[in-house]
MARBA-3410 file (N, C-alpha, C, O; in Angstrom, 1 decimal):
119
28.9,-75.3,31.1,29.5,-74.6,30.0,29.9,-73.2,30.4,30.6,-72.4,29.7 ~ 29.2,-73.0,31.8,29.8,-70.9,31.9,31.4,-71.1,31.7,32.0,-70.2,31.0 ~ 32.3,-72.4,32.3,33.6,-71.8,32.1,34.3,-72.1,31.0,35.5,-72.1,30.9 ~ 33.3,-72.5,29.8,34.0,-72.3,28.8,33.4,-71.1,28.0,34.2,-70.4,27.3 ~ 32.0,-70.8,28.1,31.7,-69.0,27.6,32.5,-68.2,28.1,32.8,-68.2,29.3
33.0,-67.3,27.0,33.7,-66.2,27.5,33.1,-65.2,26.1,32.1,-65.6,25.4 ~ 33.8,-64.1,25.8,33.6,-63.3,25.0,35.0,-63.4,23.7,35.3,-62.5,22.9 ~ 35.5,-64.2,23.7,36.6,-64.0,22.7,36.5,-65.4,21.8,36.7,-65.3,20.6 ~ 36.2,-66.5,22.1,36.3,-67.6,21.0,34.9,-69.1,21.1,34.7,-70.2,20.7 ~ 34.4,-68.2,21.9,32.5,-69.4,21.8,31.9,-68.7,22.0,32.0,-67.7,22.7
30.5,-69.3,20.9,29.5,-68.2,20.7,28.0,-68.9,21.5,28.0,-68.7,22.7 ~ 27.1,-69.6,21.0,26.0,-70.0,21.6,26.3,-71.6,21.6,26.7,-72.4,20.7 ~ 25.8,-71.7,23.0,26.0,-73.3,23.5,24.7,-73.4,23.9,23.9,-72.6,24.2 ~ 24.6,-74.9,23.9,23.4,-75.8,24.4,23.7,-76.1,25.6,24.8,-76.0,26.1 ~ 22.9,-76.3,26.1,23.0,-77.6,27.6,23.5,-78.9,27.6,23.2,-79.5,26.6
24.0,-79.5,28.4,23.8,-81.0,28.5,23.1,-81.8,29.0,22.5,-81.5,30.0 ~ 23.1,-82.9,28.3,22.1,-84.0,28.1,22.7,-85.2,29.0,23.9,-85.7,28.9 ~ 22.0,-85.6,29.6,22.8,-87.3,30.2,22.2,-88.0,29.1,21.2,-88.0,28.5 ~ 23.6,-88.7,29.1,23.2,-90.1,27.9,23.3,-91.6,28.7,23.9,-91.8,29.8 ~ 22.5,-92.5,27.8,22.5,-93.6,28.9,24.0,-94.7,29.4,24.7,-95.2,28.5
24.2,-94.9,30.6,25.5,-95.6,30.7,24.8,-97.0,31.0,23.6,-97.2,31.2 ~ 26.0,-98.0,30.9,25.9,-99.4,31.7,26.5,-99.6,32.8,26.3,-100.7,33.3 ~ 27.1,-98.8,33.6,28.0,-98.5,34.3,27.0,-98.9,35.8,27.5,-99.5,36.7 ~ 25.9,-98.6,35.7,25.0,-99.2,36.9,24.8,-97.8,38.0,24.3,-96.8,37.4 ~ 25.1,-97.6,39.4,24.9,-96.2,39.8,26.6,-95.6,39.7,27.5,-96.0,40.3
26.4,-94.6,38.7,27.7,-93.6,38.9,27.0,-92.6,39.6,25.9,-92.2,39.7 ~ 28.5,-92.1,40.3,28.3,-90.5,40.5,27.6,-89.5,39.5,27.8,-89.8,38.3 ~ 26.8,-88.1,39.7,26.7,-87.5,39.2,28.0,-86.9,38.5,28.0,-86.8,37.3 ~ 28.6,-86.6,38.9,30.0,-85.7,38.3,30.8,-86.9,37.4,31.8,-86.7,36.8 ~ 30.1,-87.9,37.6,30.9,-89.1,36.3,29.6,-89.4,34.9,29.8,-90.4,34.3
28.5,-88.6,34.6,27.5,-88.8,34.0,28.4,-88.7,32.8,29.5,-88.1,32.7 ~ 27.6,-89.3,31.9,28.6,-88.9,30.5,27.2,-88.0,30.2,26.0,-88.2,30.6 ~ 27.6,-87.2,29.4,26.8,-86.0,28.7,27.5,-85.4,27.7,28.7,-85.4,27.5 ~ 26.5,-85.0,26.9,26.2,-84.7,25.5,26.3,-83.1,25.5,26.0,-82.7,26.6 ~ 26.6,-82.0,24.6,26.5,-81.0,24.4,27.3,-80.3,23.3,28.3,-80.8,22.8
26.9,-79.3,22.9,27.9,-78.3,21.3,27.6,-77.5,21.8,26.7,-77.3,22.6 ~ 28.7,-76.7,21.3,29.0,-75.0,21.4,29.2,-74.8,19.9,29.4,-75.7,19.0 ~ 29.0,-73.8,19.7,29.8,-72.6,18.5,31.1,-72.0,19.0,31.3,-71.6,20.1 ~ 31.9,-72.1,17.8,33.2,-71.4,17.8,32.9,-70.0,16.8,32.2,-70.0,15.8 ~ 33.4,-69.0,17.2,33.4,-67.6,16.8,33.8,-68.1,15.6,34.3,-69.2,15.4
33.5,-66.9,14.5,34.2,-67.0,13.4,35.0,-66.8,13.0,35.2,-66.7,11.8 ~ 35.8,-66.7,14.1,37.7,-66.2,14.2,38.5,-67.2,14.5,39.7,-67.0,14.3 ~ 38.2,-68.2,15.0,38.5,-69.6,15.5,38.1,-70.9,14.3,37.0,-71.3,13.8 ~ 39.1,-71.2,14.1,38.9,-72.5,13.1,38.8,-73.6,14.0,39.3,-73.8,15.1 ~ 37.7,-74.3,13.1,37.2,-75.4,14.4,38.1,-76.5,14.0,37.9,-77.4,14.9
39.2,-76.8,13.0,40.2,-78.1,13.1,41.3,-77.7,13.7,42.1,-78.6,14.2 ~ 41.6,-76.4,13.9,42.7,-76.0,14.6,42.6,-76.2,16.2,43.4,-76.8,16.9 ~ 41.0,-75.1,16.8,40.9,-75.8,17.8,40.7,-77.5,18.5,41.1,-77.8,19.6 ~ 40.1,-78.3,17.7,40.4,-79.9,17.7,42.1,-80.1,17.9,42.7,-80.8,18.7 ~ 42.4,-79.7,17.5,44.0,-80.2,16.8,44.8,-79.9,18.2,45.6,-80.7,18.7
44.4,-78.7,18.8,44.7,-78.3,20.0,44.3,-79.1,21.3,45.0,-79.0,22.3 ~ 43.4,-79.7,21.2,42.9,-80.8,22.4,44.1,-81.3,22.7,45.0,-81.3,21.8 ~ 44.3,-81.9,23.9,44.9,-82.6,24.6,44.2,-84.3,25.1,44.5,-85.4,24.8 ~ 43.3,-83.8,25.8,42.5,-84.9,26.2,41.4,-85.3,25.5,41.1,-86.5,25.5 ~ 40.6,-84.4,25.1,39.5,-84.9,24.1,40.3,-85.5,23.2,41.5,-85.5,23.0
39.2,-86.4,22.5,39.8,-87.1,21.3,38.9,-86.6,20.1,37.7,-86.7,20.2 ~ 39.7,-85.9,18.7,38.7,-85.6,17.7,37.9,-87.1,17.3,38.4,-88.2,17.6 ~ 36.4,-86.8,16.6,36.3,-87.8,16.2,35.1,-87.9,15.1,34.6,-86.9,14.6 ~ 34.7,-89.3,14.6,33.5,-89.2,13.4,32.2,-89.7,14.3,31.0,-89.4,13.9 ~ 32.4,-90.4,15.3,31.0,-90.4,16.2,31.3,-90.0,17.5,32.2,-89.3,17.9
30.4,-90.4,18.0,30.1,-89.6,19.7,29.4,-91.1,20.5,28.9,-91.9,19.8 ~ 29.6,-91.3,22.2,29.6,-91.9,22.8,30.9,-93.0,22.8,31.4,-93.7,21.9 ~ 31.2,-92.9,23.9,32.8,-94.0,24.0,32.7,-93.3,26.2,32.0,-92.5,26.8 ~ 33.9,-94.3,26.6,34.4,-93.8,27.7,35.4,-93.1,27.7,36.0,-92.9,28.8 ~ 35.7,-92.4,26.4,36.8,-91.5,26.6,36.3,-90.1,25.4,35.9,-90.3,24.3
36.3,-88.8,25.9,35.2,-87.5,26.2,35.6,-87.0,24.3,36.4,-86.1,24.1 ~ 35.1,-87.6,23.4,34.8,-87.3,22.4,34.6,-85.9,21.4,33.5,-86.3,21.2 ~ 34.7,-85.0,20.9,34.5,-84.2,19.9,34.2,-84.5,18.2,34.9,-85.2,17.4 ~ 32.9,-83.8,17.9,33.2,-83.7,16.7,32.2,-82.8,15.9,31.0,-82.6,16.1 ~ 33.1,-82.4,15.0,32.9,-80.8,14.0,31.3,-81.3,12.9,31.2,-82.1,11.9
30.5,-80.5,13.4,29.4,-81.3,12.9,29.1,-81.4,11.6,28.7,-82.4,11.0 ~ 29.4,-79.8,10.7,28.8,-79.5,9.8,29.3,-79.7,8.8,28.8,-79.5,7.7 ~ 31.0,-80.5,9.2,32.2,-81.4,8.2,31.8,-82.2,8.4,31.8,-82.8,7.3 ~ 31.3,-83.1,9.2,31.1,-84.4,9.3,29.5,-85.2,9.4,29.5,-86.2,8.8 ~ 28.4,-85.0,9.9,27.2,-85.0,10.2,26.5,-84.7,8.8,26.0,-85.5,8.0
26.5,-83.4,8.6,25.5,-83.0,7.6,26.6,-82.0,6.7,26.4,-80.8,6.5 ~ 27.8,-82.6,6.3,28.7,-82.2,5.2,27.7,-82.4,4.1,27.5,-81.3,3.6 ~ 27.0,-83.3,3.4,26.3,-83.9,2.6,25.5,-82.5,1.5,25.6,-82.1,0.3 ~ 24.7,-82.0,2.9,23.9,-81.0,2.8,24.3,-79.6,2.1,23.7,-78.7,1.5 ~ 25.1,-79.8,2.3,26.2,-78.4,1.8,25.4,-77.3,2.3,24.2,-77.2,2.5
26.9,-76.0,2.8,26.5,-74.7,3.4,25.0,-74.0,3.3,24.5,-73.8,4.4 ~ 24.4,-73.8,2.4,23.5,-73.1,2.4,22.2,-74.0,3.2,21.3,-73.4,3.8 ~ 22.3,-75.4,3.2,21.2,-76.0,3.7,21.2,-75.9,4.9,20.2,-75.6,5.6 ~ 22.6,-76.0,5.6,22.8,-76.1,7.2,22.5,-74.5,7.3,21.6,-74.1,8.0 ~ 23.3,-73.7,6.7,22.8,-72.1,7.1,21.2,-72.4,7.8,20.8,-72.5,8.9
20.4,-72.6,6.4,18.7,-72.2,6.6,18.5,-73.5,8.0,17.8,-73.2,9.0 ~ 19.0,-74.5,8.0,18.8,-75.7,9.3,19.6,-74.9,11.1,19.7,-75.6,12.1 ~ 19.9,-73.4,10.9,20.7,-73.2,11.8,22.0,-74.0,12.7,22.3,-74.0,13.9 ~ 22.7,-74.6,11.5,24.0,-75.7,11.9,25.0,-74.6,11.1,25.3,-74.5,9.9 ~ 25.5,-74.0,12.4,26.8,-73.2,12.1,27.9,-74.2,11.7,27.9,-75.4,11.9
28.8,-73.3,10.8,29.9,-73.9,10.1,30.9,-74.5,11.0,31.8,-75.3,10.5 ~ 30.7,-74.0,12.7,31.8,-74.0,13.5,31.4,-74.4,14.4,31.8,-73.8,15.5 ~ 30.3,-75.4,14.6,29.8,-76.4,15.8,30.5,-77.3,15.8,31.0,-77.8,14.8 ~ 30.4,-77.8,17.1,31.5,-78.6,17.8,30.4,-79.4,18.6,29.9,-78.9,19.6 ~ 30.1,-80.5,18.3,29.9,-81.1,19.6,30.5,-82.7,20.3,31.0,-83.7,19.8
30.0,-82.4,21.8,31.0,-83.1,22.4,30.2,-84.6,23.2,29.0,-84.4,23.3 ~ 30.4,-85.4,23.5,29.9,-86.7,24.3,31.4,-86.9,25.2,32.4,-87.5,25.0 ~ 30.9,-86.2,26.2,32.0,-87.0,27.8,32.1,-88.2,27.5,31.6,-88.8,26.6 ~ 33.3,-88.7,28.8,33.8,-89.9,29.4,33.7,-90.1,30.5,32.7,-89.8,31.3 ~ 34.7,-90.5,30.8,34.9,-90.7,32.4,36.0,-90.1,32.6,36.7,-90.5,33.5
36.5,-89.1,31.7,37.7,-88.2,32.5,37.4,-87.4,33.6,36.3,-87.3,33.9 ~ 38.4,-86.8,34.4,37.9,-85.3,35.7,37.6,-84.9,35.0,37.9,-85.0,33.8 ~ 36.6,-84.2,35.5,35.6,-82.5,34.9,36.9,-81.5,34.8,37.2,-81.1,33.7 ~ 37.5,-81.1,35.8,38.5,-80.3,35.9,39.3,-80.5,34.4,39.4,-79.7,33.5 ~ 39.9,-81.8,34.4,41.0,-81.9,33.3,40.4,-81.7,31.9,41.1,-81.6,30.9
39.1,-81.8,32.1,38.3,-81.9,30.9,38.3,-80.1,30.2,38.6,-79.6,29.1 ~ 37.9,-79.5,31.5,38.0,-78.3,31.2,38.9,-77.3,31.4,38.6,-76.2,30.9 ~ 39.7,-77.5,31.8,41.7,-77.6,31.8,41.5,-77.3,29.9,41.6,-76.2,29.3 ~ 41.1,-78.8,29.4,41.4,-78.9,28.1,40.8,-78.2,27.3,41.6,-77.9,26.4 ~ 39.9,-77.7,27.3,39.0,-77.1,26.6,39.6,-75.7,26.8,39.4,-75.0,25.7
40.1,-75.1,27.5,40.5,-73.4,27.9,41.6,-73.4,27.2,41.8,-72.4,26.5 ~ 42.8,-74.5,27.4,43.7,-73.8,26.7,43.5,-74.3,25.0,44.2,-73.9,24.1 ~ 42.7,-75.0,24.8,42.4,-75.2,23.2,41.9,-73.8,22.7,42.2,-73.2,21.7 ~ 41.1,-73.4,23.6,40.7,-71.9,23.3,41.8,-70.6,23.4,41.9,-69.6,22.6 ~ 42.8,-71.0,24.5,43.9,-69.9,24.2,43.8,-69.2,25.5,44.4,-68.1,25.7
43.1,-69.8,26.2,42.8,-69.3,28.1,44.0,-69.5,29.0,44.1,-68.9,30.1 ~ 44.9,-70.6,28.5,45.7,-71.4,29.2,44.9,-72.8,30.1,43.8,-73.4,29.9 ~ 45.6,-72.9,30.9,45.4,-73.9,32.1,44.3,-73.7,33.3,44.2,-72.6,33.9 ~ 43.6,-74.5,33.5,42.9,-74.1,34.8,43.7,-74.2,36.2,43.2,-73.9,37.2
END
């Protein structure tokens, strides 16, 4: 995640998680993994979705192709704002479950969704 922290449009990110594949021995750099960030509160999180290229927005997580989705509209919308406030689930979390796309293109995508351009 350092190259997607910067100081202009992500706020606090998690780590990633390996999730389980069937794939048998992959490469490390093909692991599918789990993780969210926060988007500043100057960044709309369907706009940046909308901006993806190669992620695909979505309503779940795990597939072979590198997934997104807006948690606090979709996951625990139910709950309404003030629950997630006190549950610390910002309005503008994002989280993501890889594929088997390049890392590079993956993160290609993610920079210019943010407004960085191209890697």
């Amino acid at each position: 995640m350092v190259a997607l922290a910067g100081p202009r449009q992500v706020g606090k990110t998690t780590p990633a998680r390996a999730l389980p594949t069937c794939v048998g021995e992959v490469p490390a750099h093909r692991l599918r993994r789990i993780f969210s960030f926060e988007l500043k509160e100057e960044v709309d999180c369907f706009d940046f979705l909308n901006r993806l290229e190669i992620v695909v927005s979505s309503s779940k997580l795990g597939d072979n192709r590198t997934l997104a989705i807006p948690v606090a509209q979709t996951i625990f919308w139910e709950m309404g704002p003030e629950r997630r406030k006190d549950m610390g689930i910002a309005e503008s979390l994002i989280r993501i479950s890889t594929g088997i796309e390049d890392c590079e293109g993956l993160v290609g995508d993610f920079r210019q969704a943010l407004g960085y351009g191209k890697v």
